[in-house]
C-alpha positions in Angstrom: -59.8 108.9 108.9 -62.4 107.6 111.4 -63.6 111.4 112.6 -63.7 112.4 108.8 -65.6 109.4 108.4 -67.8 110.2 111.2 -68.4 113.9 110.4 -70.0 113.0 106.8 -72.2 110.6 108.4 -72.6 112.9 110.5 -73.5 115.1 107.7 -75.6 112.4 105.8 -78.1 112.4 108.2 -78.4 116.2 108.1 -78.8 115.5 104.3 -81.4 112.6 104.7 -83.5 114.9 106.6 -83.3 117.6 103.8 -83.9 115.2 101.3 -87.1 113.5 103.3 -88.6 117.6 103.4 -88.1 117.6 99.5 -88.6 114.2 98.7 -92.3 114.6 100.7 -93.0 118.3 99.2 -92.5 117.0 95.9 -93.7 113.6 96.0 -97.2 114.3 95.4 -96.8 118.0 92.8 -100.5 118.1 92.0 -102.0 118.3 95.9 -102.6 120.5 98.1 -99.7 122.7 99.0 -101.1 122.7 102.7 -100.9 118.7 103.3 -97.5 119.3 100.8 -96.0 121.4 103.2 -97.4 119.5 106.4 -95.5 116.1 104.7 -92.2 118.1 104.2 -92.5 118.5 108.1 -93.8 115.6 109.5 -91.1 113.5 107.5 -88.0 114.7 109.0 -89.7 114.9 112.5 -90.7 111.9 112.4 -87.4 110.2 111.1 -85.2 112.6 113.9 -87.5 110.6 116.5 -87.0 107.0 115.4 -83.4 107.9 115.0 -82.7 109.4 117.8 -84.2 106.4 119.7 -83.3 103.6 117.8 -80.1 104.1 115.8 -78.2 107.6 117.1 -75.4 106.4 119.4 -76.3 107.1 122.9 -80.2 106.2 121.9 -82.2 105.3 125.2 -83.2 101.9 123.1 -80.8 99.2 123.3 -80.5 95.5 122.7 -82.8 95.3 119.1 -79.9 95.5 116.3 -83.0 94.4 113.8 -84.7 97.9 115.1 -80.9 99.7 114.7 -80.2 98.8 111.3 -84.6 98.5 110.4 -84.4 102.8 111.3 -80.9 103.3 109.4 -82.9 101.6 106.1 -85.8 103.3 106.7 -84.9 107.0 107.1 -81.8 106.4 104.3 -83.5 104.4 101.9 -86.7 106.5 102.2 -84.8 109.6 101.7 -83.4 108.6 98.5 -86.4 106.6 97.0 -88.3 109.8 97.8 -85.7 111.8 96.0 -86.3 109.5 92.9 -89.7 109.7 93.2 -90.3 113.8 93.2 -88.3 114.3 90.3 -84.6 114.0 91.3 -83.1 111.0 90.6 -80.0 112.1 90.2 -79.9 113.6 93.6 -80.8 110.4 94.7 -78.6 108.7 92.9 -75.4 110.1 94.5 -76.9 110.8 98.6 -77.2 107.0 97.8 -73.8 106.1 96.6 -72.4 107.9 99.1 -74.5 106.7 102.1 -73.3 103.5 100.8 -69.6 104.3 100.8 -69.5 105.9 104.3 -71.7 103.2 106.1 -69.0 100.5 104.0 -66.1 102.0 104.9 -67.4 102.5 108.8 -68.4 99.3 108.8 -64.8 98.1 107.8 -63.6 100.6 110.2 -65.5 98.7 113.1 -67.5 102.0 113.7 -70.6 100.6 112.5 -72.4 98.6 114.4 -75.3 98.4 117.0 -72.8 98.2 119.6 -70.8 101.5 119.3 -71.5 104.0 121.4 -69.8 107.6 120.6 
């Protein structure tokens, strides 16, 4: 159960970073498509770096569990409010419900803390 568990959050940070591109095309329909498109990049580049130094599990940042679970809220939480906000809340709606089901059932499966490493 715990690598099936693992695998989707694997696969809801894959999702997160999809949903950041489309969530930041979309949030602003009436711009430019050029600074439309650059926010659909820059989003998702810029959440694989915090990530990948502050929450991922071999991160090169250690010792802050306020910056580990600040990142996880961040890139998550923005994902799905900017899901909502460019015109797909339903989308949002269920990335969030089942972000929230895989981090509680992680988290009762002691795989979810600052402290693992994988």
């Amino acid at each position: 159960m715990t690598g099936a568990q693992l695998t989707l959050r694997f696969l809801l940070e894959l999702a997160s970073l999809v949903a950041l591109a489309v969530g930041g095309y979309g949030a602003w329909p009436h711009g430019p498509v050029v600074l439309r498109v650059l926010v659909a990049l820059a989003l998702p580049a810029l959440a694989v770096v915090l990530w990948g130094r502050y929450a991922a599990p071999r991160r090169p940042v250690r010792g802050s569990a306020v910056l580990w679970y600040g990142v996880q809220l961040l890139v998550w939480g923005g994902a799905v409010a900017l899901l909502a906000i460019a015109g797909h809340p339903w989308w949002a709606l269920g990335l969030g419900a089942v972000m929230a089901a895989n981090t509680a059932v992680l988290r009762s499966l002691g795989e979810w803390s600052p402290e693992v490493e994988h």
